[in-house]
C-alpha positions as CSV (number, residue, x, y, z in Angstrom):
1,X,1.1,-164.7,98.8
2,X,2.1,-168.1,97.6
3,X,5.1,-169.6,97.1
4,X,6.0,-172.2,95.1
5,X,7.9,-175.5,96.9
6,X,11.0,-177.2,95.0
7,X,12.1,-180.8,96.2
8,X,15.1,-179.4,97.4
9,X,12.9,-177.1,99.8
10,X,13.2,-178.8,103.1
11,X,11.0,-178.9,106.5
12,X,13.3,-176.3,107.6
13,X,13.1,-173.8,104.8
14,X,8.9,-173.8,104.9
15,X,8.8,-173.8,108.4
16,X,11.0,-170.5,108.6
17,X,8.5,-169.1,105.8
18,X,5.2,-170.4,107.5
19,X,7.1,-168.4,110.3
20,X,7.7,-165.3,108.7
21,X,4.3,-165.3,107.0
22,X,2.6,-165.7,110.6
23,X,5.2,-163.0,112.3
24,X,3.7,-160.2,109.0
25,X,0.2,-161.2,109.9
26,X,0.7,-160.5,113.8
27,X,2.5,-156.9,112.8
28,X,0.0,-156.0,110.5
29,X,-2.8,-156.7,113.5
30,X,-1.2,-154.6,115.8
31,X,-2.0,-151.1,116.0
32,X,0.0,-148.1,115.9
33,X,-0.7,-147.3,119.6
34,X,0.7,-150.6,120.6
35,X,3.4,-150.4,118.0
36,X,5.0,-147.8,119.7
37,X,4.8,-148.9,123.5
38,X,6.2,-152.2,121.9
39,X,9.1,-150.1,120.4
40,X,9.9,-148.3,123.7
41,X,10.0,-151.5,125.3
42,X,12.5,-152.5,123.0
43,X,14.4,-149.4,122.7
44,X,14.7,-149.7,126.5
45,X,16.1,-153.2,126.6
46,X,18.5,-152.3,123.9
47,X,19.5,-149.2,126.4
48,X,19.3,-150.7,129.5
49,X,20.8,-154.6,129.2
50,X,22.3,-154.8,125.5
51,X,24.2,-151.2,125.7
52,X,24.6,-151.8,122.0
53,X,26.7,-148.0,121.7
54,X,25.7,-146.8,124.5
55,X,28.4,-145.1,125.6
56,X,29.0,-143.8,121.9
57,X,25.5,-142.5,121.7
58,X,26.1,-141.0,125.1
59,X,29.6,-139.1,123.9
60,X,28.1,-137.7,120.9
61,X,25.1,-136.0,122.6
62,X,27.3,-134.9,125.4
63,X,29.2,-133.2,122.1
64,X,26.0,-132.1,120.5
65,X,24.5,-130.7,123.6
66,X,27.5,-129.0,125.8
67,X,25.0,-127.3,127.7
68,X,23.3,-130.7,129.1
69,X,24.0,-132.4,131.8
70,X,24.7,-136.3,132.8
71,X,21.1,-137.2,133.4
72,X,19.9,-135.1,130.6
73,X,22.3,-136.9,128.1
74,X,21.3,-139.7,129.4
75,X,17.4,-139.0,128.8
76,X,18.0,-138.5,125.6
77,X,20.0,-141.4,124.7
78,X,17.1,-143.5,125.7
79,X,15.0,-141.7,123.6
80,X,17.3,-142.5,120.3
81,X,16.8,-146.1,121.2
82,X,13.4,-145.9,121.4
83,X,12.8,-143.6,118.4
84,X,15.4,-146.1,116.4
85,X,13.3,-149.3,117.5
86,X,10.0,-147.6,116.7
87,X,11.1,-146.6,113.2
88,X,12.4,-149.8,112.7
């Protein structure tokens, strides 16, 4: 895909889409096997160290799934975070 260049288009602004162009051509060479353990790894790091809702994510399974356990709930949050990076 081209893109046409203004003179108001700076280094900056076709460095970021040279950038972007290069990040869509690595994506689209990686294959869905690799994808996925890429996702998990994410999902995992969003879990583990960013605790983005964690404990939100945590309370509404523990609401969902009365019967579960701590460590069950707990399995299962991971497994949103890696299901939401790998559909992402």
């Amino acid at each position: 895909m081209k893109r046409s260049w203004s003179e108001e288009d700076g280094f900056a602004d076709k460095a970021l889409y040279g950038f972007i162009m290069l990040l869509g051509v690595l994506v689209r060479s990686i294959s869905r096997s690799n994808s996925t353990i890429i996702a998990h790894r994410i999902g995992d790091f969003a879990y583990q160290v960013l605790k983005i809702r964690r404990p939100l994510v945590e309370k509404n399974l523990a609401l969902t799934f009365p019967e579960k356990n701590s460590s069950e709930i707990n399995a299962l949050a991971r497994k949103v975070y890696r299901n939401q990076a790998d559909s992402h």
